[in-house]
C-alpha positions in Angstrom: -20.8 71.3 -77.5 -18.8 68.4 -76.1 -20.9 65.6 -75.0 -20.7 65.3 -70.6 -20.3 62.5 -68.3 -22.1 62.2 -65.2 -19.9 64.3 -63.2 -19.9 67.1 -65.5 -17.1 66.7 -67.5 -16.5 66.7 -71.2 -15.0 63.6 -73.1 -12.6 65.7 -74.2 -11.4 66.3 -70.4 -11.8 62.8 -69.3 -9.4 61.8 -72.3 -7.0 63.8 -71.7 -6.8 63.8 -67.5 -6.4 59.8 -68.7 -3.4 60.8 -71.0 -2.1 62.6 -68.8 -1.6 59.9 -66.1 -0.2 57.5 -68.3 2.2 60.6 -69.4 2.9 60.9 -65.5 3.2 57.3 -64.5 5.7 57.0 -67.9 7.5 59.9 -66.6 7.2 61.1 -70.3 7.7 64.9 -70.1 5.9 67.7 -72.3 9.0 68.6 -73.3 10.0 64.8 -74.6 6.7 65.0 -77.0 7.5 68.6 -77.8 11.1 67.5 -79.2 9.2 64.1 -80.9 6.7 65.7 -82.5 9.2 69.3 -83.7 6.7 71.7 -81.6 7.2 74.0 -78.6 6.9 72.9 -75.4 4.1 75.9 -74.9 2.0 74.6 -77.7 1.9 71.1 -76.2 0.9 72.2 -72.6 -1.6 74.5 -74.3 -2.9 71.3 -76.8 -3.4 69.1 -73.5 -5.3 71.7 -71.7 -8.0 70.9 -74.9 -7.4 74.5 -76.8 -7.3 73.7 -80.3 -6.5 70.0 -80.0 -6.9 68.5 -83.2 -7.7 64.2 -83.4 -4.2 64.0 -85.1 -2.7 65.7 -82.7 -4.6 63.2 -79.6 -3.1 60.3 -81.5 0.2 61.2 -82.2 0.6 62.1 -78.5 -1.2 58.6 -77.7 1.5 56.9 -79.5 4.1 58.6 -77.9 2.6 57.2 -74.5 2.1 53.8 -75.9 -1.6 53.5 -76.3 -4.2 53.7 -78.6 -6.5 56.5 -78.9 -9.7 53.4 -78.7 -7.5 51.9 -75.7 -7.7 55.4 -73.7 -11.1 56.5 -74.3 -11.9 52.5 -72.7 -10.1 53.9 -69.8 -11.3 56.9 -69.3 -14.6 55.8 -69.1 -13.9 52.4 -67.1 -12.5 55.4 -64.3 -15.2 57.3 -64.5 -17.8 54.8 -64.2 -16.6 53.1 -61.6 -15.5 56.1 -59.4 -18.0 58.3 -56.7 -19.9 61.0 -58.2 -21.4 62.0 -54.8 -20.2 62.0 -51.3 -22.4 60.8 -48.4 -23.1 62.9 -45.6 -20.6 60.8 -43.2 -17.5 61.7 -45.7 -18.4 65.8 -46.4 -18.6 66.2 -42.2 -15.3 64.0 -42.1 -13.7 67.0 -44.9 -15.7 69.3 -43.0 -13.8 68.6 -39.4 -10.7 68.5 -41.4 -10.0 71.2 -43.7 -6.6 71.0 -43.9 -7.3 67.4 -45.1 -10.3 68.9 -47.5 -7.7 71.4 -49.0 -4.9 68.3 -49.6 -8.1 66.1 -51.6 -9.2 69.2 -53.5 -5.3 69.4 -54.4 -5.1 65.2 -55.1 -8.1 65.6 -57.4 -6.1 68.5 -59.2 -3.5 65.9 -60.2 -0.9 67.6 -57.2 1.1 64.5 -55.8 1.4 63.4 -52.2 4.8 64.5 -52.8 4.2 67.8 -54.2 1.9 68.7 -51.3 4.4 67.5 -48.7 7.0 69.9 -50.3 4.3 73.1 -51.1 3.5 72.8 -47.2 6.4 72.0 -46.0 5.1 68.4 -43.7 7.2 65.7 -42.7 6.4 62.3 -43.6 4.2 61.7 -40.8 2.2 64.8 -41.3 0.8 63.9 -45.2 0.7 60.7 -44.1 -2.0 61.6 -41.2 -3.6 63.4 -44.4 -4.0 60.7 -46.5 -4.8 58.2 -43.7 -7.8 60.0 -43.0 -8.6 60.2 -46.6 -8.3 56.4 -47.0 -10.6 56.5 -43.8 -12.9 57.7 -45.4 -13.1 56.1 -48.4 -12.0 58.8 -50.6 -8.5 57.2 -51.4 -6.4 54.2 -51.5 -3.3 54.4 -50.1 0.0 52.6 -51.0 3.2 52.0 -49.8 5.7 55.5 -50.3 2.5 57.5 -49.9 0.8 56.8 -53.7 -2.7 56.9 -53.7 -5.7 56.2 -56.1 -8.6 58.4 -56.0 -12.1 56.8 -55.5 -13.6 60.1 -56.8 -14.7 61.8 -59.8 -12.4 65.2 -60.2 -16.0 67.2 -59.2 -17.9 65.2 -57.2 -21.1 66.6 -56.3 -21.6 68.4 -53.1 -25.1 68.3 -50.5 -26.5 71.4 -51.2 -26.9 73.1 -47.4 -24.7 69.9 -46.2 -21.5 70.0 -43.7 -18.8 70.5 -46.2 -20.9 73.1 -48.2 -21.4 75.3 -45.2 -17.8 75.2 -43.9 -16.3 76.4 -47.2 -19.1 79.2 -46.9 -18.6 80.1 -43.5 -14.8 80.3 -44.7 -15.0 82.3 -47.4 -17.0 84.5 -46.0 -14.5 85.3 -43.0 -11.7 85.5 -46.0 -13.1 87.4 -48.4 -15.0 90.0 -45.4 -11.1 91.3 -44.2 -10.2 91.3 -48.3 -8.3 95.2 -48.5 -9.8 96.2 -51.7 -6.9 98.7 -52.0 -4.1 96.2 -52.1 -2.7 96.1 -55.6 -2.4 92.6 -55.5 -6.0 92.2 -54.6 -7.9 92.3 -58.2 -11.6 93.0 -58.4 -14.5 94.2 -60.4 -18.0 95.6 -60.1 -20.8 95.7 -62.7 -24.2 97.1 -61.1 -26.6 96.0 -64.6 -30.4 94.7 -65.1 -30.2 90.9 -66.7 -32.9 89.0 -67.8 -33.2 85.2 -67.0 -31.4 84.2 -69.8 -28.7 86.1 -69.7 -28.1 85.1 -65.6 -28.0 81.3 -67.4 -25.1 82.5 -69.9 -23.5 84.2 -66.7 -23.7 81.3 -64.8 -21.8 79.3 -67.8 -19.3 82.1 -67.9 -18.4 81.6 -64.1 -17.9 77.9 -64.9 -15.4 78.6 -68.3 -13.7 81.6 -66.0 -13.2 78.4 -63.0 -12.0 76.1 -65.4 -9.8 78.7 -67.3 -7.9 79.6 -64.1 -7.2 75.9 -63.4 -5.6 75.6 -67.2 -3.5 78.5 -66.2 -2.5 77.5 -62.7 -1.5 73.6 -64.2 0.6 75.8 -66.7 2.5 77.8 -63.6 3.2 74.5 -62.0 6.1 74.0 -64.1 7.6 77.3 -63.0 10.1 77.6 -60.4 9.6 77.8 -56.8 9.0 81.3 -55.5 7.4 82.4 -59.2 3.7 81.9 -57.9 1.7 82.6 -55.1 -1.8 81.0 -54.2 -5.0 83.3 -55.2 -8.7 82.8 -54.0 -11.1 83.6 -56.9 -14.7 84.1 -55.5 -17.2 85.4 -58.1 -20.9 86.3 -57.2 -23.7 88.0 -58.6 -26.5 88.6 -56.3 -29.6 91.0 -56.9 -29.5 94.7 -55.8 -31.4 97.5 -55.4 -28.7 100.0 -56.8 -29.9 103.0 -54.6 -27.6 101.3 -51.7 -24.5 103.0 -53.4 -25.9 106.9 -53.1 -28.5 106.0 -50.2 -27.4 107.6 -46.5 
């Protein structure tokens, strides 16, 4: 078990979403550390995503950034601790009126670029900046000149349970997922009708989260694929209790 910081997050993944913005703002590319350090270019994007990173590896990718390995666990934890774990009431309805604007900050906190949105969505420079603006607004983001902004979240920051940004994503999933055609090959599915105990609905719960944060690794991954290689996918995954009679009843 990796210890957690208040938002959820393991040290582990703090560290390295801080090496990886000092990678970004250096412009040093995986494939410049690959060629350093004599490795593929897959085995460094798969080390960064936390699988099988070894301390000696963390360092020696450190000091290809320039830092020490003390120097960015102190930052990592400076930006977490002084960054919002929850949002008020005032900023989910402000997402919740805005969900083109909730989609962009869900992106943002994803480490996506203003830049990489505007070209994904195709927006003219007035359009992200109406985007960000209203982010800023609300006091989600700081914006800079050329559209660069600074997060004033955590990466999950915790939602109301029942409150205005909770029940719009629900009400829109639900309309998505109800016209889902379950015989379209590129739709993927499963079913599993079993009795679980308590316990075990815990360790499916912590399989849910692993699955979430598995398909994240692998969509950073595609990023570096060329345009027209990927396609965006909705995963929703529920488990609900059932009276299995309802699949032979009349």
């Amino acid at each position: 078990m990796h210890p957690k910081n208040l938002d959820g997050a393991t040290d582990e993944t703090l560290l390295l979403a801080e090496l990886k913005r000092l990678l970004k703002d250096r412009n040093i590319r995986y494939c410049d550390i690959a060629e350093q350090l004599n490795v593929s270019e897959t085995t460094i994007k798969r080390k960064l995503t936390g699988h099988g990173l070894s301390v000696a590896m963390l360092e020696s990718v450190c000091s290809i950034a320039g830092v020490r390995l003390i120097d960015l666990a102190e930052l990592a934890a400076r930006r977490s601790d002084t960054k919002i774990h929850a949002l008020s009431i005032e900023q989910e309805q402000g997402l919740a009126d805005a969900p083109f604007t909730a989609f962009i900050f869900l992106l943002l906190r994803y480490d996506w670029t203003p830049r990489e949105i505007q070209q994904e969505f195709e927006l003219d420079e007035p359009g992200i900046f109406l985007h960000l603006r209203r982010l800023e607004k609300l006091r989600l983001l700081d914006l800079f000149p050329g559209n660069r902004v600074r997060l004033l979240t955590v990466r999950h920051p915790e939602w109301i349970p029942g409150g205005p940004l909770r029940r719009a994503v629900d009400d829109a999933m639900r309309r998505h997922f109800e016209t889902m055609d379950f015989h379209d090959p590129q739709s993927l599915w499963q079913l599993e009708t079993v009795k679980l105990s308590r316990g075990s609905i815990d360790q499916l719960r912590q399989m849910m989260a692993s699955l979430s944060q598995r398909m994240r690794e692998l969509a950073t991954d595609d990023r570096s694929l060329p345009a027209g290689q990927t396609d965006w996918y909705s995963m929703l995954y529920v488990a609900r209790l059932t009276d299995p009679r309802i699949f032979w009843a009349k």
